[in-house]
N, C-alpha and C positions, 0 to 999 in steps of 0.2 A: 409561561412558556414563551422562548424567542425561534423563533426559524432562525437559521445557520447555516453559514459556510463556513469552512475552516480550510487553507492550502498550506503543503509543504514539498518542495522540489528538492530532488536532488539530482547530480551527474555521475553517472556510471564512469568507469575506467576507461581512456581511450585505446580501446583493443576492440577485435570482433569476433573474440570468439563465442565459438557457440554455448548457448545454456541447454541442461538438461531437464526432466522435470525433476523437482526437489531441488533446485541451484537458487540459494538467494540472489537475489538482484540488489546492487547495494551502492554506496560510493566509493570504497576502498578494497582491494582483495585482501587486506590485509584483517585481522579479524578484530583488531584491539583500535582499529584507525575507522569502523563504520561506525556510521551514525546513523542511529534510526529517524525516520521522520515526524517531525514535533507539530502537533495538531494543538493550538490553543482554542479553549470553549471561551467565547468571550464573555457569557454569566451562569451562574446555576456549578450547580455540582453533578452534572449527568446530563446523559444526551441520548434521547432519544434517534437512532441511526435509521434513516432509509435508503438511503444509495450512495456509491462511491463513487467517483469518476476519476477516471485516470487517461493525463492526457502526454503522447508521447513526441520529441522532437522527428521521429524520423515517422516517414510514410510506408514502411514497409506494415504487412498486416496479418503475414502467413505465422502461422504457429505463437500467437499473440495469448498467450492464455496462461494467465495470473494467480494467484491466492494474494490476497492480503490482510495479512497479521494484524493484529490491535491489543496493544499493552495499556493498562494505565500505570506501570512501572516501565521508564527505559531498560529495554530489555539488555542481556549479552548478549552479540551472536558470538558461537562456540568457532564461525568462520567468518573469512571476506568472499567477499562477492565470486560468482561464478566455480561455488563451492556450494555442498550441502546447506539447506536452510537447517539451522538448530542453534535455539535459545536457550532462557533461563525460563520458566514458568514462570515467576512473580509479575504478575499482575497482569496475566494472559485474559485476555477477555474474549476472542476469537476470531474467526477470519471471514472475509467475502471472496466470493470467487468473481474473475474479471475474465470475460471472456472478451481480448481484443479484436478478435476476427472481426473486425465492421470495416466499414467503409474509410476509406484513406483522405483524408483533404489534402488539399495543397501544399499546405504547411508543415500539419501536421499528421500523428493519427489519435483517435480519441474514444473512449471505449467506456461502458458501466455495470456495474453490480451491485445487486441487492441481496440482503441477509435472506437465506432462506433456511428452512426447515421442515422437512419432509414435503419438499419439492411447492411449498407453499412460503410465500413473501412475508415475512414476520419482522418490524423491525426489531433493532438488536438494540437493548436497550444496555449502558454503562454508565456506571458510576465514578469520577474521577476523583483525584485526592483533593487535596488543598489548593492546590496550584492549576489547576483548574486545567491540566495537560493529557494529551494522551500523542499513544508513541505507535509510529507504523515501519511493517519490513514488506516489502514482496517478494515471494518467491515465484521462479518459472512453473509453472505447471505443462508443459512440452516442452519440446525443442524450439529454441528460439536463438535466431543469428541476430543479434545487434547492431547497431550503427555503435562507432564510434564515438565516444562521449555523450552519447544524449540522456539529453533533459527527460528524466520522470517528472511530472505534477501530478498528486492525488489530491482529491478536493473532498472531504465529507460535508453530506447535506442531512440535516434534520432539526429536532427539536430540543432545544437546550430548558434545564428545567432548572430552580432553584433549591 
């Protein structure tokens, strides 16, 4: 067993319109031009998941409220961004829910989520392929008005196994 972190960023579209709940959040509105975010496990073949953290360029905090997706297959999405969340199922492994409503810093704003299951902390355990990758989307979970262009980082934390 190794503890881990794993980061992948991406920038939204510079606009501000608003998202709705069910709106993937993404890099592209286009749906053939998103990229989902590429988490490499650096040993083992599975990963033990305890919490995600996602950390956003802008300080806004109101209506911050996330799902996040986790493939071990790069998913489709069926859209781009600030469009319905919908993928391909292969290699669906399941989602954390990110409740951003916290506190704003200066810089940034920064927010986390843990796997749960019947309202109890369970982590989420997956198994990756060969390549040792797993693939993220977030979708809005409310209404949520964006800054223009900004920076998503999601970070997963836990235990890499061989």
């Amino acid at each position: 067993m190794q503890i881990i972190t794993t980061t992948a960023t991406f920038t939204r579209p510079s606009d501000t319109t608003q998202y709705t709940s069910g709106d993937l959040v993404a890099n592209s509105t286009t749906a053939g031009s998103v990229s989902p975010m590429t988490f490499k496990i650096p040993s083992g073949r599975g990963i033990k998941l305890h919490r995600v953290e996602l950390l956003r360029s802008s300080t806004t905090v109101t209506d911050g409220q996330f799902r996040f997706h986790l493939y071990k297959d790069s998913p489709t999405p069926a859209n781009g961004d600030n469009s319905a969340w919908s993928t391909t199922a292969s290699g669906y492994q399941g989602y954390i829910d990110i409740d951003g409503q916290t506190p704003a810093f200066t810089d940034d704003s920064k927010a986390s989520g843990v796997p749960v299951s019947n309202s109890v902390f369970v982590p989420m355990f997956i198994y990756t392929d060969a390549d040792q990758t797993l693939y993220g989307l977030l979708e809005a979970r409310d209404t949520y008005t964006p800054t223009s262009a900004e920076v998503f980082t999601m970070t997963l934390l836990g235990e890499s196994y061989v």
